[in-house]
C-alpha positions as CSV (number, residue, x, y, z in Angstrom):
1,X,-31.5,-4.0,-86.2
2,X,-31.5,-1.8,-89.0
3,X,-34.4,-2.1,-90.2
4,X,-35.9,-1.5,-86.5
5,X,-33.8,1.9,-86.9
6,X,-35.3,2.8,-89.9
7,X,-38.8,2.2,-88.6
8,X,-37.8,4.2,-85.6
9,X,-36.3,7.3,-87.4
10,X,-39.3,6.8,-89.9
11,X,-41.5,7.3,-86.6
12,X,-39.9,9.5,-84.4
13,X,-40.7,12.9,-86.1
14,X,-44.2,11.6,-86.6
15,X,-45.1,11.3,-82.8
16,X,-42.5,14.3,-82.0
17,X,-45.4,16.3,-83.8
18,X,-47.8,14.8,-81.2
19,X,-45.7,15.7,-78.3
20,X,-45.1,19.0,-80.1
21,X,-48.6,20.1,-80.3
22,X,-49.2,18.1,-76.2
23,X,-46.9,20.8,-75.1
24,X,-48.3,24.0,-77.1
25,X,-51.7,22.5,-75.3
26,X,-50.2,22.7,-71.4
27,X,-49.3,26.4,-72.1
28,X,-51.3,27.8,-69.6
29,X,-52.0,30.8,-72.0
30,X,-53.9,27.9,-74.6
31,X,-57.1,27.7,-75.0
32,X,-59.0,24.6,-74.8
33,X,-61.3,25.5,-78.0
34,X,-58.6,26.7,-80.1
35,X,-57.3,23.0,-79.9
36,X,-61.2,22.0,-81.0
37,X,-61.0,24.2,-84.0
38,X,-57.3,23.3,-85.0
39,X,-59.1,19.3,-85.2
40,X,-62.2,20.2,-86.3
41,X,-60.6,22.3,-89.2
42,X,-57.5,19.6,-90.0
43,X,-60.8,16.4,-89.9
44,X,-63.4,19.1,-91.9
45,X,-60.8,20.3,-94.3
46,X,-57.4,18.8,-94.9
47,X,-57.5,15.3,-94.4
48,X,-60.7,15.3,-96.9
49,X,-59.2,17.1,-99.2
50,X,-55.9,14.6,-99.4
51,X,-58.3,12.1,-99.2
52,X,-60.7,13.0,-101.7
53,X,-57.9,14.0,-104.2
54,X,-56.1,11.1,-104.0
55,X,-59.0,8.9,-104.2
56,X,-60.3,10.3,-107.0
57,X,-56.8,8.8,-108.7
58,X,-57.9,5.4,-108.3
59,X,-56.7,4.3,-111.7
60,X,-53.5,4.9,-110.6
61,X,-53.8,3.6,-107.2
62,X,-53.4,-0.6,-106.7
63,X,-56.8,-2.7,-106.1
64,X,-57.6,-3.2,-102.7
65,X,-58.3,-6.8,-101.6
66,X,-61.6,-7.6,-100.1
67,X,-60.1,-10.3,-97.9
68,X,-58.4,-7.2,-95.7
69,X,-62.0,-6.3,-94.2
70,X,-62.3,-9.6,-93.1
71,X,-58.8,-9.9,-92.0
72,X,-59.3,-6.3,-89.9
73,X,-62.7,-7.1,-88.5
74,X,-62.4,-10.6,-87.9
75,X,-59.2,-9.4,-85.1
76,X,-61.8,-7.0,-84.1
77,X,-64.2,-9.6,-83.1
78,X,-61.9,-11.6,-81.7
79,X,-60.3,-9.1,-79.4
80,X,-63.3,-7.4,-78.4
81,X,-64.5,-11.0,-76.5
82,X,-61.0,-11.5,-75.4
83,X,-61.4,-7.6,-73.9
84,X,-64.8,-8.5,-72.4
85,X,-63.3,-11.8,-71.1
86,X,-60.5,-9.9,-69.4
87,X,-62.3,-7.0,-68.0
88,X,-65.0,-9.8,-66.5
89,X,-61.7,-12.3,-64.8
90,X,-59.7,-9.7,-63.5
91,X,-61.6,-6.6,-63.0
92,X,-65.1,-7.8,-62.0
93,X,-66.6,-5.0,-64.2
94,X,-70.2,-4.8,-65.5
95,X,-71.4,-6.1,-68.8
96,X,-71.7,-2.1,-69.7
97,X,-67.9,-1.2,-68.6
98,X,-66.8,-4.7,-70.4
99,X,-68.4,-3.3,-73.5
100,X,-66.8,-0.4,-73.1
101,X,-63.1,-2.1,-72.3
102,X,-63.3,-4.8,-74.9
103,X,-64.2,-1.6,-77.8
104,X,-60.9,0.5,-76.4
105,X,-58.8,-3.0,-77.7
106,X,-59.7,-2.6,-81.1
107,X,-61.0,0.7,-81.6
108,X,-57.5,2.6,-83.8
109,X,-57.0,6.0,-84.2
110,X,-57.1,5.8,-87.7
111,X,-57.8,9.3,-89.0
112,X,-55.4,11.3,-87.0
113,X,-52.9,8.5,-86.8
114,X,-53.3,5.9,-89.2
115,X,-53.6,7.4,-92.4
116,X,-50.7,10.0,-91.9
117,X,-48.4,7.3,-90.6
118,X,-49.5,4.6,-93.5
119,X,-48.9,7.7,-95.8
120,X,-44.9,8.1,-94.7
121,X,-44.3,5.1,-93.9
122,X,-45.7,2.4,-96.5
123,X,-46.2,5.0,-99.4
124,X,-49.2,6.3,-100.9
125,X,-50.0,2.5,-102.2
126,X,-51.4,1.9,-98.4
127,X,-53.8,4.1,-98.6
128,X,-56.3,2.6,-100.3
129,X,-56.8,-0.6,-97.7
130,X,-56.6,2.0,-94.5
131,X,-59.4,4.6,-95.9
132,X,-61.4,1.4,-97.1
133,X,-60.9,0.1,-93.3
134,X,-61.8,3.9,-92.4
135,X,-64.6,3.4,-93.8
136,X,-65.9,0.3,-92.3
137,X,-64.5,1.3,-89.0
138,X,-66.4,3.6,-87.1
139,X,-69.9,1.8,-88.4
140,X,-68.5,-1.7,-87.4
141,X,-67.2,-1.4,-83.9
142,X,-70.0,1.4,-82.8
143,X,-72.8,-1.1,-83.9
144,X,-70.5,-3.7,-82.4
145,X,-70.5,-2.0,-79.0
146,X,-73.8,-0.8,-79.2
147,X,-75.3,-4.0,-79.6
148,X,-73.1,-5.6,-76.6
149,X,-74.4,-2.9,-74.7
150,X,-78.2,-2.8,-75.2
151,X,-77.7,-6.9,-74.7
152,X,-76.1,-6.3,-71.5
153,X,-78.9,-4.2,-70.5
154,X,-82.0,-5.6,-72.0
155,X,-81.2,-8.7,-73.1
156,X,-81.8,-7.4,-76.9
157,X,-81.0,-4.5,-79.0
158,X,-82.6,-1.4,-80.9
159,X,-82.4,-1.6,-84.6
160,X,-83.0,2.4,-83.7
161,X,-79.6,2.8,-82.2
162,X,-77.7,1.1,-85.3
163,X,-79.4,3.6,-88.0
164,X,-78.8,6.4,-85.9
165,X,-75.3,5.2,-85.6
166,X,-75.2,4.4,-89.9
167,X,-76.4,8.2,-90.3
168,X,-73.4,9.8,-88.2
169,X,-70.6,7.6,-90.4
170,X,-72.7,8.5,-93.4
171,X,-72.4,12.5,-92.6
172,X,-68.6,11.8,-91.5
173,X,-66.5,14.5,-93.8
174,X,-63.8,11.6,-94.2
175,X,-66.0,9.0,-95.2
176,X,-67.5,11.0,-97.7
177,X,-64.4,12.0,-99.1
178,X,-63.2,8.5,-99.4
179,X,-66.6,7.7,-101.0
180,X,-67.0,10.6,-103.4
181,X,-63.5,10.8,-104.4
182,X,-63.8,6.5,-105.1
183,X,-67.1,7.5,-107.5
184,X,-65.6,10.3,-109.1
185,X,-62.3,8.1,-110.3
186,X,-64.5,4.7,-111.0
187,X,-66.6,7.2,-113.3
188,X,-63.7,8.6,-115.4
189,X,-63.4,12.1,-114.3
190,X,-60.6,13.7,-113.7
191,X,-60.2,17.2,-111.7
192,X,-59.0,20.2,-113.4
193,X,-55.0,20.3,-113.0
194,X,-55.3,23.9,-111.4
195,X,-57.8,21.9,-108.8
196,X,-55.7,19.3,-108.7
197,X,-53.1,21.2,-107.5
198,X,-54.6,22.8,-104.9
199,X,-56.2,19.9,-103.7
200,X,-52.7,18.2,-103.5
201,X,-51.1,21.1,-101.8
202,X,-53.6,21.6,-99.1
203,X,-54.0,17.6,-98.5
204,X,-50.1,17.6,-98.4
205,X,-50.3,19.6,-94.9
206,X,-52.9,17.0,-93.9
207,X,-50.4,14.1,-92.4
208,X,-48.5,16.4,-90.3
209,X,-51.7,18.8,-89.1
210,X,-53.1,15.8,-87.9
211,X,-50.8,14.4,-86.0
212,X,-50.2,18.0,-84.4
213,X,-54.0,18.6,-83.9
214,X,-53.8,14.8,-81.9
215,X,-51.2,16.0,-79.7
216,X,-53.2,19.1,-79.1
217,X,-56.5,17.2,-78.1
218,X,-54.4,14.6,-75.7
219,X,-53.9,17.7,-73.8
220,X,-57.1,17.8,-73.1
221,X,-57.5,14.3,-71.6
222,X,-58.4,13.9,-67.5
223,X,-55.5,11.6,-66.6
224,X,-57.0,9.6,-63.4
225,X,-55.3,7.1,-61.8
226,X,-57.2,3.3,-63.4
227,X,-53.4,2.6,-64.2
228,X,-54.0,-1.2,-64.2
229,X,-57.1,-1.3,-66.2
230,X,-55.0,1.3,-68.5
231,X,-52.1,-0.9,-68.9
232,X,-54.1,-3.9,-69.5
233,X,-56.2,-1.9,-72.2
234,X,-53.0,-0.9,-74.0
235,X,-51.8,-4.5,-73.8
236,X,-54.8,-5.5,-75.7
237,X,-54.9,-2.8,-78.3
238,X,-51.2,-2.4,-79.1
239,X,-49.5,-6.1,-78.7
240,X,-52.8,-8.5,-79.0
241,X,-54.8,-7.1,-81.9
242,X,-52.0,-6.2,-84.0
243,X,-50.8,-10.0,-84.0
244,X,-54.3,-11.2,-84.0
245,X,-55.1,-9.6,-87.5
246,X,-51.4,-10.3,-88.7
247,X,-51.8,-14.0,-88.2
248,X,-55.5,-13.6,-90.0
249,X,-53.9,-12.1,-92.6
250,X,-51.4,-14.8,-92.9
251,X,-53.9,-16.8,-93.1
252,X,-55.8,-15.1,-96.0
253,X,-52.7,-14.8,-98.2
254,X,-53.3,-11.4,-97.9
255,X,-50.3,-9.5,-100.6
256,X,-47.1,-7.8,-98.4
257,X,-48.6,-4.1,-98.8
258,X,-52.2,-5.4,-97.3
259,X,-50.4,-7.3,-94.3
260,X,-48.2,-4.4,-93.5
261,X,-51.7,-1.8,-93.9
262,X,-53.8,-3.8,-91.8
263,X,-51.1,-4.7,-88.7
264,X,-50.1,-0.6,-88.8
265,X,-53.7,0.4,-88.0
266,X,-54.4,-2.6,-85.8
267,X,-51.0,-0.7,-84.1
268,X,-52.3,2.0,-83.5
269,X,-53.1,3.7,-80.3
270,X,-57.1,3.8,-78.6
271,X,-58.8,6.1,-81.2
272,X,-60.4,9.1,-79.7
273,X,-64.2,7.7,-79.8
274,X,-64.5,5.4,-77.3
275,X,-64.1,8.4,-74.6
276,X,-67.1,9.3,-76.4
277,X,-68.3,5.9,-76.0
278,X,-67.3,6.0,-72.5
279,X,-69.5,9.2,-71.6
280,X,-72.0,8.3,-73.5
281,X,-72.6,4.6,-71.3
282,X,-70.9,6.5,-68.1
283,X,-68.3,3.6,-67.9
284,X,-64.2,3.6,-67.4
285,X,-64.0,7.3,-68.4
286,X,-61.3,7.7,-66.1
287,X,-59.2,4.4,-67.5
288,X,-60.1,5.4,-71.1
289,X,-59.0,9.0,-70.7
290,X,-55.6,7.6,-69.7
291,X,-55.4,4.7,-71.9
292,X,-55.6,7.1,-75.0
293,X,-52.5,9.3,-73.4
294,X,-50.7,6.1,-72.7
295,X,-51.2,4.2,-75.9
296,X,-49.6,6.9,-77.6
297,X,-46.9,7.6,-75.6
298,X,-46.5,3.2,-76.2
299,X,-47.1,3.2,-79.8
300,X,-43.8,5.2,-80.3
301,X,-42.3,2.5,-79.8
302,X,-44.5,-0.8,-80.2
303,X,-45.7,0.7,-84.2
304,X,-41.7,0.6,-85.3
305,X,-41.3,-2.5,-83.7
306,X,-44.3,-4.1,-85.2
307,X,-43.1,-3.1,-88.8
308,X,-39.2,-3.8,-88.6
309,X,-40.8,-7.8,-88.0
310,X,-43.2,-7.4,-90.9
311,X,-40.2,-5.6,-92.7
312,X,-38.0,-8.8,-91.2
313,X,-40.7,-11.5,-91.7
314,X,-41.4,-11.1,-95.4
């Protein structure tokens, strides 16, 4: 139980940001594009600059384990049939809107989420395995989708779509960062100290601006009324993954830090994408929209409870 209640006051101010900046969003004064800028300035500016600064202190930083990819990704797979599995039994849906369901159950929120949460609450040591997961991520689960999609359709896919896909990650601000910061440690440079600095300070406000700037884009989300599809999505995403990639890590022998990484972000709530996805295939817009509200209202609870048993379990 204590440990629980350290997890939980670990947590609460975290998501108290996200309901902070929910709230400054339902001012009926706010405007929706100043939330757009507040994101588009915190993923642009401040998370690659804590990203890129700290990655460019690799030497310092502990090796990350190759095994946690295929930990991570293997849950991925996994879930994403269970999702299409589900979404076929007991919502009759279309191959398209199972696509679309089955990427919602593994798809994280990693970048507004699950680095500023691994940050606090593992240490800086856990940031290595997320951004490398960051990295994958977005690539991994769109090509994913995007395959099971055009196969639904067609019957085949369009190695047009995946490179088009590849070339949006590759231009990603936070991928870069991770990447160019990871070549510029592995090379032996080292930033100026008054660089340095400023680097550290601005990527210091990163953790909390983005959790602030998620609250603020929430706001934003048409809430319908696809409650049972919802529920059953954040079922998927925030109890089934996250024990699907802990037992694979288990598995793997993956090291404490790497278990306790890879279960956070498998914790954490339907990233923001896949209501991109969603509009982009014109499927479960509606149940998406309110999954993403719901899964972070649930993860305020579920993400503590998840690490007080890893806390408990090693």
């Amino acid at each position: 139980m204590n440990v629980l209640w350290h997890f939980v006051r670990l947590s609460t101010p975290l998501y108290g940001l996200v309901a902070l900046g929910y709230l400054v969003a339902s001012l009926p004064w706010w405007r929706r594009d100043w939330s757009s800028r507040a994101s588009s300035a915190v993923f642009s500016l401040a998370l690659p600059a804590m990203l890129f600064q700290m990655m460019s202190h690799q030497a310092a930083l502990p090796a990350v384990d190759a095994r946690v990819l295929i930990a991570y990704f293997g849950s991925c797979l996994i879930v994403f049939f269970i999702g299409r599995a589900t979404a076929r039994a007991f919502f009759r849906m279309d191959g398209v809107a199972q696509s679309v369901f089955g990427l919602g159950g593994i798809f994280s929120n990693i970048v507004l989420t699950g680095l500023p949460i691994a940050k606090i609450a593992l240490g800086d040591g856990a940031v290595p395995v997320v951004a490398l997961l960051l990295v994958f991520n977005a690539l991994t689960l769109w090509t994913l989708v995007s395959v099971s999609v055009e196969w639904s359709l067609h019957g085949s896919f369009t190695p047009a779509g995946i490179a088009k896909t590849a070339l949006s990650v590759v231009r990603n601000p936070i991928v870069l960062a991770i990447v160019s910061g990871t070549a510029f440690g592995r090379l032996g440079f080292a930033l100026p100290q008054l660089a340095d600095s400023a680097l550290g300070t601005l990527g210091s406000i990163a953790a909390p601006a983005a959790l602030l700037a998620l609250g603020l884009e929430l706001a934003g989300f048409p809430i319908r009324r696809a409650w049972t599809s919802s529920v059953a999505l954040c079922a998927l995403k925030l109890v089934v993954q996250p024990l699907v990639v802990w037992s694979l890590a288990i598995a793997l022998r993956l090291p404490p830090l790497e278990v306790r990484a890879v279960v956070l972000v498998a914790s954490m709530a339907v990233g923001v994408n896949v209501y991109l996805m969603a509009l982009r295939f014109q499927a479960l817009q509606g149940a998406i929209a309110s999954s993403i509200v719901l899964s972070n209202l649930l993860a305020a609870f579920t993400t503590p409870l998840l690490l007080a048993a890893l806390q408990a379990a090693s």
